[in-house]
Each structure stands twice: as C-alpha cells, then as structure tokens.
C-alpha positions in Angstrom: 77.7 105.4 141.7 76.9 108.0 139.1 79.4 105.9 136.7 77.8 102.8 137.2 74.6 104.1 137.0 75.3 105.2 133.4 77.2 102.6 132.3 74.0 100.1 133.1 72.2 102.9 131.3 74.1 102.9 128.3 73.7 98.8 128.2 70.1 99.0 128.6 69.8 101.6 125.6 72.1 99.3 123.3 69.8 96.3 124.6 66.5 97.9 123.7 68.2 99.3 120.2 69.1 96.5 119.4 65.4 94.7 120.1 64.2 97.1 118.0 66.4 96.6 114.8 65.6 93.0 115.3 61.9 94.0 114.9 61.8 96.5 112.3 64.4 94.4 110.4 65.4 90.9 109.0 68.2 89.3 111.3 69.7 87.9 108.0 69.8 91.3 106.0 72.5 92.8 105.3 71.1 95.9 106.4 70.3 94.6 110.0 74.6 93.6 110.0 75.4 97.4 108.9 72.9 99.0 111.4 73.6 96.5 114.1 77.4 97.4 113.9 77.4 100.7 113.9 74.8 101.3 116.7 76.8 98.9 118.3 79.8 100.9 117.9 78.2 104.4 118.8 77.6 102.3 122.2 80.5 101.0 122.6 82.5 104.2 122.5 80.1 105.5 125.3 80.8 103.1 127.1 84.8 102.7 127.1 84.8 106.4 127.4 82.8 106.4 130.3 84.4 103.6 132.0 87.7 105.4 131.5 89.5 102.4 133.0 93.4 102.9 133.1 93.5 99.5 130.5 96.7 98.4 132.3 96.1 94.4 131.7 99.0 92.5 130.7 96.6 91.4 127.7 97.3 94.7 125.8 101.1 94.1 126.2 103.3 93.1 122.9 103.7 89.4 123.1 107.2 87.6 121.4 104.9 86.6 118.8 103.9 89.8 118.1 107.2 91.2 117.6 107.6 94.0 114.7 103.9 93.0 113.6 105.3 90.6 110.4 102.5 88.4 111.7 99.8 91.8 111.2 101.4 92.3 107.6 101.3 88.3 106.7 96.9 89.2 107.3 97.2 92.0 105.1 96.8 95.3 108.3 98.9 97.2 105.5 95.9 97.1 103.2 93.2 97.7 105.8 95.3 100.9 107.0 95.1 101.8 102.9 91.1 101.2 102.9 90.6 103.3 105.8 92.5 106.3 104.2 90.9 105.7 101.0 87.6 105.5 102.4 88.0 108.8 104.2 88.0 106.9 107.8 91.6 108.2 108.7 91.0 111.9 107.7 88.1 112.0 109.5 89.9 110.5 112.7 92.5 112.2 112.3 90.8 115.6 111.9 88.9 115.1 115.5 92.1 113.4 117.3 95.4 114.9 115.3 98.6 113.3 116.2 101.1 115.8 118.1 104.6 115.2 118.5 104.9 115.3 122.4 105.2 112.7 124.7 101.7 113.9 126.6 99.8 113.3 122.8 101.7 110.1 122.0 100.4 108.7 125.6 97.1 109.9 125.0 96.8 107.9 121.6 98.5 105.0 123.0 95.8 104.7 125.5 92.9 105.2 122.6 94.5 102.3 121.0 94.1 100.2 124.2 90.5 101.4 124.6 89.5 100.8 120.7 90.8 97.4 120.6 89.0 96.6 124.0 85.7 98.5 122.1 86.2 96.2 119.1 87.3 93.5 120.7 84.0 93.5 122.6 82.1 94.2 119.7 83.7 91.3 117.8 82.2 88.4 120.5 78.6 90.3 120.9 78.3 90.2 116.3 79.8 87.0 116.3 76.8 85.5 118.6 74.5 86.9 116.3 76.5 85.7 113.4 76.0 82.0 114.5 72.5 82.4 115.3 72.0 83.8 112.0 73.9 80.8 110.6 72.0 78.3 112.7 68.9 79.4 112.2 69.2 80.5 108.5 72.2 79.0 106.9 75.8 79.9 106.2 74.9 81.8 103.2 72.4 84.5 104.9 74.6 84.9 107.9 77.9 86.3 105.2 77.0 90.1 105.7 77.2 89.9 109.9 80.5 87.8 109.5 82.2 90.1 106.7 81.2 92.9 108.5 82.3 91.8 111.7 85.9 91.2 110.4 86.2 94.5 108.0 84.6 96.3 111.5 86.1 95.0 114.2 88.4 91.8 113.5 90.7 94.0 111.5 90.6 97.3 113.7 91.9 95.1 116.7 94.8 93.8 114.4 95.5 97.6 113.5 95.7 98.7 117.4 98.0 95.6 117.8 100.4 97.2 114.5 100.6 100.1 116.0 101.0 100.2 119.7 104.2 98.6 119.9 105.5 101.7 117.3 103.2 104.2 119.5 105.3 103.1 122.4 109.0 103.3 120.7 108.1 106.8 120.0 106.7 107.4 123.1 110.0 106.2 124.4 112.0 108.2 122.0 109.9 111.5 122.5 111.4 111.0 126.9 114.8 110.6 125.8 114.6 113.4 123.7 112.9 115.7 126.6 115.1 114.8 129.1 118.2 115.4 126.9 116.4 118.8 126.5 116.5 119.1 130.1 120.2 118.3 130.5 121.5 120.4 128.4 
C-alpha cells in the first residue's frame, strides 16, 4: 500500500512539474525540451526504483534480429557509447555504479539495463506526445529541440541497453562457469 501510495505520489509530482514548466515556459523552446527531459528523467528513476519490479517480460529478451547487435552498430550505438564518454556521462555513471567482476555485480547491472531501457522507453512515448503537439500546434520546425532531444535522450539510451544486455548476459554466463569450476576443483 505504502508502494502504491508513492508511486501515485511520484506521478502526481511529475504531473504538477510538468504544468508548471508549461507555464513558466514556451512549449516550443528549446529550453522547455531540456527541462522537460531531465525532470522527466529524475521522475522516472524514482519511479522504476520504487517499483522495483523483477522486469522478467519476454520484451527485454534478445530477439533473432537482434543477434550480436550489427543492427545497433548499422544506427551508429558505437558513436553514442563515444558521446557519453566524451561528455563525462559514463564516468559519472560509472563512478556511482562501478562494474565488478562477479556474477552478483554483473546481475545487478543486467537488471539496471532492463529498468533504464523500461525508464527511457517510457520516457520516449510521454516526449513524443508532446513532440506532436508541439508540431501540430506550432509547426515541424519549433517542435526539432523535443524530437532531437528525445532521440539523443532516450531513443538512443534504449538502443544502448539493447547492445549491451545480450554481452552482460554472456559474461554473466561466463563469470558461473568460472565459479563453479572454482568449486570443483
């Protein structure tokens, strides 16, 4: 009950957040885009970490198509991976969630891959609404910043999770073979 209670909570918040960036600033600005993805962000991680649903859907499974993420690379996930360590992005994560080399830490970031893709993925539907609005009401051209930003923000970071589960899960796999070979000797 307490869960739910917070999880409405949190909506509410982003709800009344976001009224109020709609007030205090133009829709079509770029500045609303920025400010309206990362709020929308902040809330989103509350809210996936709250939830703390196990994330088992067959959705975040590798499909054939998938398969050793050529299809990731064709739409350039090796560049964005680039952008987010020259930004400072992937220090920054990594400094707060290191990567270990034990099957307990390799499960752990499995399952924050799962949870950020859902985050993003989330994210991605809720900008693109505003995005068409934004186009409807005031044209292709002032609607750009929402829809560049919604792909550099969350189009891209779902493609990323996507990269790298599959290779999260063959080390995964490797890092039990190697503990119970461990345990045999």
């Amino acid at each position: 009950m307490k869960k739910a209670a917070i999880l409405v909570l949190i909506v509410i918040v982003t709800i009344a957040v976001t009224c109020a960036l709609i007030k205090f600033l133009k829709i079509e600005s770029f500045a609303f885009a920025w400010a309206l993805n990362f709020m929308l962000m902040g809330s989103a991680l509350l809210f996936t970490e709250t939830l703390k649903s196990p994330l088992t859907s067959s959705y975040f499974n590798e499909k054939a198509w998938e398969r050793r993420g050529k299809i990731y690379e064709s739409f350039g996930v090796n560049f964005f991976r680039k952008l987010l360590v020259w930004t400072g992005w992937e220090k920054l994560i990594r400094k707060a969630n290191p990567i270990e080399r034990n099957t307990k830490a390799l499960m752990h970031l499995h399952y924050q891959t799962k949870q950020s893709e859902l985050g993003h993925l989330i994210l991605l539907i809720i900008v693109f609404g505003f995005n068409v609005f934004v186009a409807l009401k005031f044209g292709m051209l002032k609607s750009l910043s929402l829809l560049i930003l919604n792909i550099l923000f969350h189009l891209y970071p779902i493609l990323l999770q996507r990269y790298n589960r599959p290779r999260i899960e063959r080390a995964i796999n490797v890092s039990k073979r190697r503990a119970r070979g461990t345990l045999v000797s």
